[in-house]
C-alpha positions as CSV (number, residue, x, y, z in Angstrom):
1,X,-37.5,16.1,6.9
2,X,-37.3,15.5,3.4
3,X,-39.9,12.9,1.6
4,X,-38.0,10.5,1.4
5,X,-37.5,9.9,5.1
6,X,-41.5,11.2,5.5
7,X,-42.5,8.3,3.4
8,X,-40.0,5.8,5.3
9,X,-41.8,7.4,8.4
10,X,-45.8,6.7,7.0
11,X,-44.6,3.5,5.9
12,X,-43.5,1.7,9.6
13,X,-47.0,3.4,10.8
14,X,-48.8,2.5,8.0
15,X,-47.9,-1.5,8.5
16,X,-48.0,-0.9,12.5
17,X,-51.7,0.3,11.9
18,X,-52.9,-1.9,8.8
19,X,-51.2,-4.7,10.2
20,X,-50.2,-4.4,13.8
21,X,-46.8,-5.3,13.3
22,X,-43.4,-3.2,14.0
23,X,-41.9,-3.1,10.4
24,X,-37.7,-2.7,10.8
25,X,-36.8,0.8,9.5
26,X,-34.0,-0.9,7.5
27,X,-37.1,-3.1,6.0
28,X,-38.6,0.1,3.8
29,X,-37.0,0.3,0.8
30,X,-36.8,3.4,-1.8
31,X,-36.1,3.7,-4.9
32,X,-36.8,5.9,-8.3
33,X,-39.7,4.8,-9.8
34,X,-38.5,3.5,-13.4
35,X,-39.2,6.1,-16.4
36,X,-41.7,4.1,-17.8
37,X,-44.2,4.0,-15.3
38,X,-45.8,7.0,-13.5
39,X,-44.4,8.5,-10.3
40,X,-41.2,9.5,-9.0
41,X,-40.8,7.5,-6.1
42,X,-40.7,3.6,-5.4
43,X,-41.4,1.3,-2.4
44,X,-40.5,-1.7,-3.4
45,X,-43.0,-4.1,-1.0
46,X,-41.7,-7.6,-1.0
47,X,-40.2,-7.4,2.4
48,X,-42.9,-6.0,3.9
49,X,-45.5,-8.8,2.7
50,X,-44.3,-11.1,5.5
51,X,-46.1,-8.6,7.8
52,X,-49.0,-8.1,5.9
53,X,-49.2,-11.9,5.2
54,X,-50.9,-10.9,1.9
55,X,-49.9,-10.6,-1.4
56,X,-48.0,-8.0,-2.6
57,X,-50.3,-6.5,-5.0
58,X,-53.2,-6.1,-2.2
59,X,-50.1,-5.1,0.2
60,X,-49.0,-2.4,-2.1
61,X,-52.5,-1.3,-2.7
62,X,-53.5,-0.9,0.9
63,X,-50.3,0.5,1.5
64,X,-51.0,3.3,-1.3
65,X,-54.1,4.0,-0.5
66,X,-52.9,4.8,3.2
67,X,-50.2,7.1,2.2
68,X,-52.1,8.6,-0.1
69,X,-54.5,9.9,2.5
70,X,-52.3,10.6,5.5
71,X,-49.3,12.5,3.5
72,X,-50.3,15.4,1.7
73,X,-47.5,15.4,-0.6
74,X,-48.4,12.1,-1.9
75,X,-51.3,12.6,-4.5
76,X,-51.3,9.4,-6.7
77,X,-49.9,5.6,-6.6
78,X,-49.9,2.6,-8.7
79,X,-49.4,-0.7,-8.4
80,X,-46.8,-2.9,-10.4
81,X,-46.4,-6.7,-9.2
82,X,-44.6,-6.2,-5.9
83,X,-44.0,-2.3,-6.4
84,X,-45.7,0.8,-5.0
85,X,-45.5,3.5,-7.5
86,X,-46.2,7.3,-6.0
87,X,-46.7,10.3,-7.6
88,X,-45.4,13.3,-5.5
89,X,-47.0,16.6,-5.7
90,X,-45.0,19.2,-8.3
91,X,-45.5,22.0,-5.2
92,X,-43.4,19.8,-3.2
93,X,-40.4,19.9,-5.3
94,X,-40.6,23.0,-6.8
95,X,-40.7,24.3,-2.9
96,X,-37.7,21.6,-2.2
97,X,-35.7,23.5,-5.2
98,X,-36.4,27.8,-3.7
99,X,-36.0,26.4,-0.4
100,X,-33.1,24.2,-0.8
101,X,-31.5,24.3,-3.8
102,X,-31.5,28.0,-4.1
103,X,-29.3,28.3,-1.0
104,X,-25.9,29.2,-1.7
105,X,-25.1,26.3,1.6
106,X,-26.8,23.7,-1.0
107,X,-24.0,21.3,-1.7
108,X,-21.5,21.7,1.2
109,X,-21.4,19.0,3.7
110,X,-20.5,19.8,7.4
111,X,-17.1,18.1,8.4
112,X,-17.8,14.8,10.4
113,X,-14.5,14.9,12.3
114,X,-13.0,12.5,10.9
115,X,-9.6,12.4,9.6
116,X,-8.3,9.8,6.6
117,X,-4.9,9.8,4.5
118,X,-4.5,9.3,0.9
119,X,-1.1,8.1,-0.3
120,X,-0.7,8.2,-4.0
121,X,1.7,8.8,-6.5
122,X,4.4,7.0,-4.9
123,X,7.1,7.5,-8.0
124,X,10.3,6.1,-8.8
125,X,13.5,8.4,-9.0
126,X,14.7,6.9,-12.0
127,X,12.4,7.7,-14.4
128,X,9.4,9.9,-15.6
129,X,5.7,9.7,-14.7
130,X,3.9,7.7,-17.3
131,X,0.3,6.4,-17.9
132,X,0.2,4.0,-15.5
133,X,1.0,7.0,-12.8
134,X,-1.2,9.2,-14.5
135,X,-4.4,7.0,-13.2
136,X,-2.6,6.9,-10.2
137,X,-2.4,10.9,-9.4
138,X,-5.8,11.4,-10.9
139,X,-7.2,8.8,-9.0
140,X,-5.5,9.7,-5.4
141,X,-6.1,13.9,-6.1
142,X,-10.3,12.8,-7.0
143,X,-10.5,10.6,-4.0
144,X,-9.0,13.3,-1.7
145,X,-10.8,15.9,-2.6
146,X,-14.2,13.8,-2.7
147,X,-13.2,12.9,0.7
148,X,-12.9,16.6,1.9
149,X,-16.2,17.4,0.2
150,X,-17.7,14.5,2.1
151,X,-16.8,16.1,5.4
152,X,-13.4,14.6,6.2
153,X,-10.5,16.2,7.5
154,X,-7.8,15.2,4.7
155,X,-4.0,14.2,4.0
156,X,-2.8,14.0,1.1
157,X,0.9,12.3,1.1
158,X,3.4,10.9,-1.4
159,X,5.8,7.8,-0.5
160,X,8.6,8.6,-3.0
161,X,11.1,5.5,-4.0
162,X,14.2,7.5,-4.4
163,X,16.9,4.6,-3.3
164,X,17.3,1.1,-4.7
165,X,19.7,-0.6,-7.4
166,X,17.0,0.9,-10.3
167,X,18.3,4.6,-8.8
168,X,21.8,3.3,-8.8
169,X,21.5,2.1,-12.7
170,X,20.4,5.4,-13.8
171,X,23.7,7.1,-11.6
172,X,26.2,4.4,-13.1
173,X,25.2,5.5,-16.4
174,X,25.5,8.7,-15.8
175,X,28.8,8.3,-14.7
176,X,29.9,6.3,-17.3
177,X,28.2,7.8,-20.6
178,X,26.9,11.4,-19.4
179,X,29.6,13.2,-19.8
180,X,28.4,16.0,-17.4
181,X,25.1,16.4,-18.8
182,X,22.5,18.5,-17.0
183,X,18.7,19.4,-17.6
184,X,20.3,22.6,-18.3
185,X,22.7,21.9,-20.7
186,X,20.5,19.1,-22.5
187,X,17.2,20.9,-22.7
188,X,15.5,17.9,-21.1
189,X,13.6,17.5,-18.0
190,X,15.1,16.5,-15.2
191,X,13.3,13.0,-14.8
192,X,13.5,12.7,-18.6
193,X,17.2,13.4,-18.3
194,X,17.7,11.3,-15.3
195,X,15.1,8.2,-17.2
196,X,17.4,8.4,-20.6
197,X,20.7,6.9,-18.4
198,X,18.2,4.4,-17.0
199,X,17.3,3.1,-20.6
200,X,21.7,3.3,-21.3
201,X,22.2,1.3,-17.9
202,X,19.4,-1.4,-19.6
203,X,20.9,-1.8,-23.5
204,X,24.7,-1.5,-21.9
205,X,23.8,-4.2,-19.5
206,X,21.9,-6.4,-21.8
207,X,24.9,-6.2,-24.3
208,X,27.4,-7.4,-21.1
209,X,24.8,-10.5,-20.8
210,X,25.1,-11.4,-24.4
211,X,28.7,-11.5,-24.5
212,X,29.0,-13.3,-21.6
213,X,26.4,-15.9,-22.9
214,X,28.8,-16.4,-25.9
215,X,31.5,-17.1,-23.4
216,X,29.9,-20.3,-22.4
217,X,27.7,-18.5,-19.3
218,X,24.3,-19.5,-18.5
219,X,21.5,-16.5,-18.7
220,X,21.1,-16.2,-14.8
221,X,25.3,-16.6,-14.3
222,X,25.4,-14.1,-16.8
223,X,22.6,-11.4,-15.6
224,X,24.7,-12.1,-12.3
225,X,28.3,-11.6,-13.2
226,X,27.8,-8.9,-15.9
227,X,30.8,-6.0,-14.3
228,X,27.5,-3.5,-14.6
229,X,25.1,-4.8,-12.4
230,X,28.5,-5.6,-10.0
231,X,29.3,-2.4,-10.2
232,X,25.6,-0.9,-9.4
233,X,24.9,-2.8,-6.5
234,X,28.5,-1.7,-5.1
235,X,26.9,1.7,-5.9
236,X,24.2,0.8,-3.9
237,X,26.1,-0.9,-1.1
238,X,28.7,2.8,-1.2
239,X,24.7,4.1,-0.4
240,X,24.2,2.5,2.3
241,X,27.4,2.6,3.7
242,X,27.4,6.7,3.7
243,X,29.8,7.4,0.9
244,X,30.1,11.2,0.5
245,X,30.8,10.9,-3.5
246,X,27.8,8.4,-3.9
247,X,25.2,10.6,-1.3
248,X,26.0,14.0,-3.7
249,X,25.6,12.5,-6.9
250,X,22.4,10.4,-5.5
251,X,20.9,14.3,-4.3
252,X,22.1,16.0,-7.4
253,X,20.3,13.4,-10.0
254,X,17.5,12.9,-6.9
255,X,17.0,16.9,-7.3
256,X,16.8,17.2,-11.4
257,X,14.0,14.4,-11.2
258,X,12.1,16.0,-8.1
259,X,12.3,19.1,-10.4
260,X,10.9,18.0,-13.3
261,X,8.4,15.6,-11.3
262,X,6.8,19.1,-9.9
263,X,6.4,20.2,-13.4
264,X,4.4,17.4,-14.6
265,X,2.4,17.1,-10.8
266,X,1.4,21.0,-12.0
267,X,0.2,19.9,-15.6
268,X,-2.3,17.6,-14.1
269,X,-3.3,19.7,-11.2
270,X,-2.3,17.1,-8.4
271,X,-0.3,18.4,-5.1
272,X,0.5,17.1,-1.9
273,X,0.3,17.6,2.2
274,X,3.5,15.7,2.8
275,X,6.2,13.9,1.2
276,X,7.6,10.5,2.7
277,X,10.8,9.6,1.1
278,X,12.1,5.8,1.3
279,X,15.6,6.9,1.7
280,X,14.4,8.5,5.3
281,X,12.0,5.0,5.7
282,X,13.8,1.7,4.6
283,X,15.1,1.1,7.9
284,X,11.5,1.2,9.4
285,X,10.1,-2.2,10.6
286,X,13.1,-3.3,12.4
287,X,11.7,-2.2,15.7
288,X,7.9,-4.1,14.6
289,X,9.8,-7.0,13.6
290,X,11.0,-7.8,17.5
291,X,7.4,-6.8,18.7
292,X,6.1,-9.4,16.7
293,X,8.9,-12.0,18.0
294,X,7.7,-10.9,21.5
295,X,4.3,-11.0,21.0
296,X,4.5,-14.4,19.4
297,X,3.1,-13.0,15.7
298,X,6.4,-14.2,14.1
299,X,9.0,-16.6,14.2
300,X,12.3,-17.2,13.4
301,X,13.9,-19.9,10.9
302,X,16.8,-21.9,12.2
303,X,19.0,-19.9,9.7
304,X,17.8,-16.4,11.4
305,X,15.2,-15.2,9.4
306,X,11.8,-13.8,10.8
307,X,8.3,-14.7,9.2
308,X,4.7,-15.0,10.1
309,X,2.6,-18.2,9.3
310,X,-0.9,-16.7,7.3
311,X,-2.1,-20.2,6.2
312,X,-4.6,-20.2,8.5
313,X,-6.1,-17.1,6.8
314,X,-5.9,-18.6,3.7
315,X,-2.5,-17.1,2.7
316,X,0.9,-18.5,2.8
317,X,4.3,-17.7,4.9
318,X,5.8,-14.6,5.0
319,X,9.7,-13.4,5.3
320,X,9.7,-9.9,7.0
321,X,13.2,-9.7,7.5
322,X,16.3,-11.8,5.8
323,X,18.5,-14.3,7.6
324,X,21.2,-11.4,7.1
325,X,18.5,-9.0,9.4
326,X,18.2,-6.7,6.4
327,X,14.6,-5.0,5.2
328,X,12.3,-6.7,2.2
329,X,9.6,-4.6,1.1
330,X,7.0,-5.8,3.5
331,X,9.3,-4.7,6.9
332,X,9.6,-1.0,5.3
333,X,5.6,-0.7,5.1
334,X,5.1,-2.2,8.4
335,X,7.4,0.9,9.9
336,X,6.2,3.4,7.7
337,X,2.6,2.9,8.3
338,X,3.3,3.1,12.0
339,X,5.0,6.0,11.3
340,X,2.1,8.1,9.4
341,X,-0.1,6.8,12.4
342,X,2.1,8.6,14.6
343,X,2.2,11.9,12.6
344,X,-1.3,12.1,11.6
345,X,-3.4,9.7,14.0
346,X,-5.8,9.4,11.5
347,X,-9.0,7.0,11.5
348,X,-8.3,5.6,7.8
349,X,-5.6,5.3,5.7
350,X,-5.9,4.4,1.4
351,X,-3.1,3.7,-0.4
352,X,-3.9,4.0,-3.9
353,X,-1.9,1.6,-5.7
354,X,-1.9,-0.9,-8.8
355,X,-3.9,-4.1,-8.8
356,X,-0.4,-6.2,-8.9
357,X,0.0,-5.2,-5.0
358,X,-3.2,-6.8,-4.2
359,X,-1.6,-9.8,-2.1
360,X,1.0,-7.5,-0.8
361,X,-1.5,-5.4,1.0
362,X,-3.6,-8.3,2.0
363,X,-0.5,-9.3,4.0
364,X,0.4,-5.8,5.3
365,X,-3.0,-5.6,6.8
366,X,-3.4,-8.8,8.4
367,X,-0.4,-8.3,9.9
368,X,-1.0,-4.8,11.7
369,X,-4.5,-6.4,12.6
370,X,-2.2,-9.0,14.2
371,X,0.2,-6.9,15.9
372,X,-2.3,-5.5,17.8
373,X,-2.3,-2.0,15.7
374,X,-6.2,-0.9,17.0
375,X,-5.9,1.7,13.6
376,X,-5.0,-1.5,10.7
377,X,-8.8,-1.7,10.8
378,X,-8.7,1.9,8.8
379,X,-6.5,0.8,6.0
380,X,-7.8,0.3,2.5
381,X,-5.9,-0.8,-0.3
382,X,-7.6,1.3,-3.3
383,X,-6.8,-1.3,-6.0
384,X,-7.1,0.3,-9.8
385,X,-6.5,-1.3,-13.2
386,X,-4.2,-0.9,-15.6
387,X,-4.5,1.4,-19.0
388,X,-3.8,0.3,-22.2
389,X,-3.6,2.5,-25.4
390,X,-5.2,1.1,-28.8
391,X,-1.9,0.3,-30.7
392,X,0.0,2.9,-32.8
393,X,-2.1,5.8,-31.1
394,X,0.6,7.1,-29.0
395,X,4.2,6.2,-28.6
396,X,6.7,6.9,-26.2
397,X,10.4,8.3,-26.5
398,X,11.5,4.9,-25.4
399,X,8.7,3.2,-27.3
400,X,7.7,1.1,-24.3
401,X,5.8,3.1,-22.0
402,X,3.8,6.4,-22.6
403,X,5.7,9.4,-21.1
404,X,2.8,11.1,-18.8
405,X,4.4,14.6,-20.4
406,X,3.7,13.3,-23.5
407,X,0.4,12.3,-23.0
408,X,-0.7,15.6,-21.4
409,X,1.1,17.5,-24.7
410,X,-0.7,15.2,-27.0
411,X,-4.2,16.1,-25.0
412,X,-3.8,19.7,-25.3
413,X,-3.0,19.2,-29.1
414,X,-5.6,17.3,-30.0
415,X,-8.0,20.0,-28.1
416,X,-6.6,23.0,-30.3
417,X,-7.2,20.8,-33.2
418,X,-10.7,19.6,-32.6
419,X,-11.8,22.6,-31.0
420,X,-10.5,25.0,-33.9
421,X,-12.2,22.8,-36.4
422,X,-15.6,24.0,-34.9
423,X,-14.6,27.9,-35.7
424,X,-15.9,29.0,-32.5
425,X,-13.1,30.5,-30.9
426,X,-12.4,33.4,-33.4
427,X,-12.5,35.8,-30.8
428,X,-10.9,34.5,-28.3
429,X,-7.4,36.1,-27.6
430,X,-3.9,33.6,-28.0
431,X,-3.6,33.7,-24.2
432,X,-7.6,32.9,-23.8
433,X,-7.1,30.0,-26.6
434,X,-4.4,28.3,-24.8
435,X,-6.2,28.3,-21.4
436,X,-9.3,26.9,-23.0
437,X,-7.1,24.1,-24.9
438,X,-5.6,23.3,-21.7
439,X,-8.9,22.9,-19.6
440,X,-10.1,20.5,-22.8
441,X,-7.7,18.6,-23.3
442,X,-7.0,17.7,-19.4
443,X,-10.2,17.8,-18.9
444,X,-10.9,15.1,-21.8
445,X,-7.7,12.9,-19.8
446,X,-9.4,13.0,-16.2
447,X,-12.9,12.4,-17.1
448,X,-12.1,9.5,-19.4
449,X,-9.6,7.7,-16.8
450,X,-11.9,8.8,-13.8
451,X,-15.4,7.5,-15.1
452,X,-14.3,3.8,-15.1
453,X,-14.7,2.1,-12.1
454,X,-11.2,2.1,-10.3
455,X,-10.7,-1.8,-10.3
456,X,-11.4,-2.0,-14.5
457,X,-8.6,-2.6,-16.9
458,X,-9.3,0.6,-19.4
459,X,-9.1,1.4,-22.7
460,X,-8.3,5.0,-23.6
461,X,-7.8,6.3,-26.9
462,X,-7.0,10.2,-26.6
463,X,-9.0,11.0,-29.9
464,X,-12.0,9.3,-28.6
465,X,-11.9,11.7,-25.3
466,X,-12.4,14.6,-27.0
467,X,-15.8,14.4,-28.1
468,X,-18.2,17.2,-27.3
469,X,-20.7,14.7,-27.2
470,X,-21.4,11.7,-25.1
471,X,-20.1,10.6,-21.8
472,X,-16.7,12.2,-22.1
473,X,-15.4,15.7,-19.9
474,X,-15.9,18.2,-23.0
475,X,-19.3,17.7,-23.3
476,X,-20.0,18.4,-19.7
477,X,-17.3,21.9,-20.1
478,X,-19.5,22.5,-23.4
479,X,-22.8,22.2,-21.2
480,X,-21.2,24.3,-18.7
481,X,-20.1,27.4,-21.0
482,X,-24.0,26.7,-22.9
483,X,-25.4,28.0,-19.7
484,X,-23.4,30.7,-18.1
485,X,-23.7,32.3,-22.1
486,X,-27.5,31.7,-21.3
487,X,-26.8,33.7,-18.0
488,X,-25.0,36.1,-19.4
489,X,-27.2,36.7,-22.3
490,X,-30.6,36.9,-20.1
491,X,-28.7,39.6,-17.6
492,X,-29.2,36.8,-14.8
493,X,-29.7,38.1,-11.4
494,X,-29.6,35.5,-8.4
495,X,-30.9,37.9,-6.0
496,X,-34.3,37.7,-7.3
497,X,-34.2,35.0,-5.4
498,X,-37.0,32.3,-5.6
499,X,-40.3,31.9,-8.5
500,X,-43.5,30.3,-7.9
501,X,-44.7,28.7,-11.4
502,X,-46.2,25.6,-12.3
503,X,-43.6,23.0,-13.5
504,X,-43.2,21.0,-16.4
505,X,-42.1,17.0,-16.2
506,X,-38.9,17.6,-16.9
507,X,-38.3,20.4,-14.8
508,X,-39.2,18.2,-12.0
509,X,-36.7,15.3,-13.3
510,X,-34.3,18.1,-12.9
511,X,-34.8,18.8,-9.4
512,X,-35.0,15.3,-8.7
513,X,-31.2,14.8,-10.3
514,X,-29.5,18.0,-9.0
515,X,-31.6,17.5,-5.3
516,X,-29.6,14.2,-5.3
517,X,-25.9,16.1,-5.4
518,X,-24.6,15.9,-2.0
519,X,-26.2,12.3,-1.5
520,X,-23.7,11.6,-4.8
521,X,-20.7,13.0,-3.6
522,X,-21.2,10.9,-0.1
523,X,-22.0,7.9,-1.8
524,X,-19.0,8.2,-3.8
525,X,-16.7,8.6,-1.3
526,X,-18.1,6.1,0.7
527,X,-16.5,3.9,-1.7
528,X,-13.5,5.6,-2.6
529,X,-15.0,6.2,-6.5
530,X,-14.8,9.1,-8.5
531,X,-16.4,7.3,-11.2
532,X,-19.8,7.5,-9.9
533,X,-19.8,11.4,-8.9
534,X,-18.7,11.3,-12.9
535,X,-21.3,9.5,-14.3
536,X,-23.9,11.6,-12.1
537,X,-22.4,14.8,-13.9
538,X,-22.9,13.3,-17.2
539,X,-26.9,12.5,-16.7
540,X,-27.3,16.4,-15.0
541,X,-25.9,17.9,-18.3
542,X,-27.3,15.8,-20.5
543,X,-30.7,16.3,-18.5
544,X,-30.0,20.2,-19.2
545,X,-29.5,19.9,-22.6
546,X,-32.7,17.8,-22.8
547,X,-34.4,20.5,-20.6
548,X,-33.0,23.2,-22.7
549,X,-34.5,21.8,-26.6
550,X,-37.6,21.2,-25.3
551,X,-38.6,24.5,-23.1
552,X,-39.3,27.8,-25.4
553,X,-36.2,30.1,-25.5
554,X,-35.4,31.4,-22.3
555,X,-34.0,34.2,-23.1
556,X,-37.2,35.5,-25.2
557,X,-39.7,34.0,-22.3
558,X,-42.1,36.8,-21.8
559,X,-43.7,35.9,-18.6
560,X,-40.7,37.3,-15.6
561,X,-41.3,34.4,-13.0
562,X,-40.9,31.7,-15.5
563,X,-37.5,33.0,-17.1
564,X,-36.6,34.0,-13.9
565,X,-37.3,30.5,-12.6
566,X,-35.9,28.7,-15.5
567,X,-32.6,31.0,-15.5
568,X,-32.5,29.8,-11.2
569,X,-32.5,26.4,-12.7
570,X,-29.6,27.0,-15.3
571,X,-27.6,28.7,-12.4
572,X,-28.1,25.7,-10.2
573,X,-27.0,23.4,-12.6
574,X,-23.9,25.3,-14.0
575,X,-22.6,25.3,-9.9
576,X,-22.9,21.5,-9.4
577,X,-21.3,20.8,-12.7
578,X,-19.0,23.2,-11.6
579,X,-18.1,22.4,-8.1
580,X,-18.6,18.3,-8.8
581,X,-16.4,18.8,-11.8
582,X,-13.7,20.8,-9.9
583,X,-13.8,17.4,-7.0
584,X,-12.5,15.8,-10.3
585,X,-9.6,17.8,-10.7
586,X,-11.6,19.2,-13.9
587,X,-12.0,23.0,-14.7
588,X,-14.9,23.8,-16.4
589,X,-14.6,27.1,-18.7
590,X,-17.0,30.1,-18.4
591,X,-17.1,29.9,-22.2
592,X,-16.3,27.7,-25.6
């Protein structure tokens, strides 16, 4: 039992014996007792002053003084308004730290049986990755694997949007202006190759529009008629219809952009369990859409089409399949999630997608709950925000969107840069240099776009990242490389195994912080945010770094247990920066 749940335990017999009253245990509330005031740990009393029926000063008092005497760990309280302050023995948690934190187990959750997916990514065929999709990957790899450190069985899947009149612009213009280009032939990835006919389709079309403007054509009559956009949905229609000329050049350009999409997945560390593909899925639904008619959750419109009435749930009407019985958007997902149920049969499902699908997933899931799908209650839409660049930082090939391979180039430049400018890498060998600049510069990209809360809008300004101080991912790397030199340097040996000293203040701050690790990385997970796993990281290096300036030396410490004891410490600290860093998609270097 650890103190917490000792002192939640003395505190429902303490009221049951002070006051004769059964006190709820969800009634006793903990908290860290704020750094100005003495103690480490908080009962905050109000709620239980309608048992006492006194005020919360006496209560706190009496309830002090009771702990005080029937839990030996407890040695001190104080009293602030309607808050119990107590001071907890230094033997306790230097004994919680050899006992617990020592253990190589310390950190690693036991699986809970459960099973959730995590879709993410979710790309477009006819272009690159760019920032927007960068959060995405990041956000849907950290979740994953906070998930799996949390105990849960995990599957990590991709929906890829590899059919659609956007994938049929980028193969018209191939046709028309390409010339038989190839990534091989051009140099160029294959989803850069595949985006720059995508970018042609747009100017060529756009100059069609204007002309036929000129002719006397209204904008929409013109955006209609244009022969391009004719001529691309033909494509499209030649798609669907099974045209052997249409399928190979769709798997051809389909397979230079998979190519090159597997290049950039690599440069931010991201994989995947499974790969869904909409060409395989857009017929999905069809099948829900009559079990719906049957079971009275839709209806059809005089003119054929099918929708369901949500205006009673505060929402409005919704088609899920045309007049002409063909798929919108809404029909696919219904199918598709039906479909991962029946691979996987897992108990939650998060699909990790831009704040602009917010209503769209409202609807999905109210329908499935309606259909009678027992598993809709498992589905979470993990809603993030967009990123924004501070203007004239970074600019794209197109000079609309950042290019994710860009951005990841522009990282790892900006690393060598900043990181050469500090002369400490003089002995480092070329191959070393580039690994380092690699781990700081993606490092700098994760952190920053993974310690926002998912739902913010952010801000990110790549310079600004790379900061070996502050709140940023280099500063907790630099923290990391500080100690295992320290290790190194001191000849550390972990079997010693445990030291009995006498501990400073801050020593036992830093027990309290790292003891608190695998409550983080549940709590995080919980709620589907890597940010505040992040944050937590920051406050245990800059807590080191504190602890480090104001203790002696360590390496000169004369007296065995205390080195030994302070070097346990370090190692402790350097593994959960390591392993809560590496849940982040972040690898932390052995040196800088």
């Amino acid at each position: 039992m650890n103190i917490e749940q000792h002192i939640t335990t003395a505190t429902l017999a303490a009221v049951k014996h002070l006051y004769g009253q059964d006190l709820p245990e969800n009634q006793v509330s903990l908290q860290d007792t704020r750094a100005e005031f003495d103690g480490q740990i908080t009962i905050v009393v109000f709620p239980i002053v309608r048992f006492s029926k006194k005020s919360p000063e006496i209560t706190a008092t009496e309830l002090g003084e009771y702990l005080v005497e029937n839990i030996e760990e407890v040695t001190a309280f104080n009293v602030i308004k309607g808050f119990l302050n107590l001071s907890v023995a230094d033997s306790y948690w230097l004994s919680l730290f050899n006992q617990e934190l020592l253990s190589p187990e310390f950190g690693a959750i036991k699986p809970n049986g459960k099973k959730v997916m995590v879709e993410y990514s979710s790309p477009n065929t006819n272009k690159p990755l760019h920032l927007g999709h960068v959060r995405n990957n990041l956000l849907g790899y950290s979740v994953a694997e906070l998930l799996k450190a949390s105990g849960h069985e995990v599957v990590k899947v991709n929906l890829v949007n590899d059919r659609g009149i956007h994938i049929c612009k980028s193969m018209l213009a191939w046709q028309k202006w390409g010339n038989g280009e190839t990534p091989e032939s051009s140099g160029l990835k294959g989803d850069h190759l595949v985006g720059k006919y995508y970018v042609i389709f747009d100017k060529e079309y756009k100059k069609e529009i204007e002309a036929l403007k000129e002719a006397g054509q209204t904008e929409e009559e013109a955006k209609k008629n244009a022969p391009l956009i004719l001529e691309a949905q033909k494509m499209l229609q030649d798609w669907e219809a099974g045209d052997d000329a249409v399928i190979t050049l769709w798997k051809t350009m389909n397979s230079w952009v998979y190519a090159g999409f597997e290049v950039s997945y690599k440069n931010l560390g991201v994989d995947f369990d499974k790969y869904y593909y909409e060409s395989n899925t857009y017929l999905l639904g069809k099948g829900t859409v009559e079990e719906g008619l049957e079971k009275g959750v839709f209806f059809k419109k005089p003119d054929g089409s099918v929708w369901i009435d949500l205006t009673a749930d505060g929402l409005d009407q919704k088609l899920v399949l045309r007049a002409d019985g063909t798929s919108v958007y809404i029909t696919q997902d219904l199918g598709t999630a039906q479909m991962k149920y029946d691979d996987f049969h897992m108990d939650e499902s998060i699909y990790v997608v831009g704040n602009e699908q917010d209503y769209h997933f409202k609807v999905l899931f109210l329908i499935l709950e309606k259909l009678g799908k027992t598993w809709a209650k498992g589905l979470h839409h993990l809603s993030y925000g967009m990123v924004d660049l501070p203007s004239g930082k970074m600019k794209s090939r197109e000079g609309t969107v950042v290019d994710a391979d860009d951005l990841v180039a522009e990282m790892i430049e900006t690393a060598k840069q900043k990181t050469e400018a500090l002369g400490k890498v003089n002995d480092f060998s070329e191959e070393e240099k580039s690994a380092l600049y690699n781990n700081i510069g993606l490092g700098a990209l994760k952190y920053f776009l993974l310690k926002v809360e998912p739902k913010k809008r952010l801000l990110f300004d790549p310079s600004e990242s790379i900061d070996f101080q502050g709140n940023t991912g280099p500063f907790i790397q630099y923290t990391h490389a500080r100690i295992k030199s320290l290790l190194n340097k001191a000849g550390y040996d972990a079997a010693k195994g445990a030291a009995e000293v006498v501990i400073t203040d801050t020593e036992r701050e830093m027990i309290m912080l790292l003891a608190k690790y695998p409550a983080e990385i549940v709590a995080a997970a919980k709620v589907f945010s890597p940010a505040s796993l992040a944050n937590y990281l920051y406050e245990v290096a800059k807590m080191f770094n504190k602890f480090y300036h104001e203790v002696p030396p360590i390496v000169k410490e004369e007296d065995e247990a205390l080195k030994h004891h302070r070097l346990n410490l370090s190692a402790v600290t350097a593994g959960i920066l390591k392993t809560g860093m590496r849940i982040l998609g972040i690898t932390v270097p052995e040196r800088m």
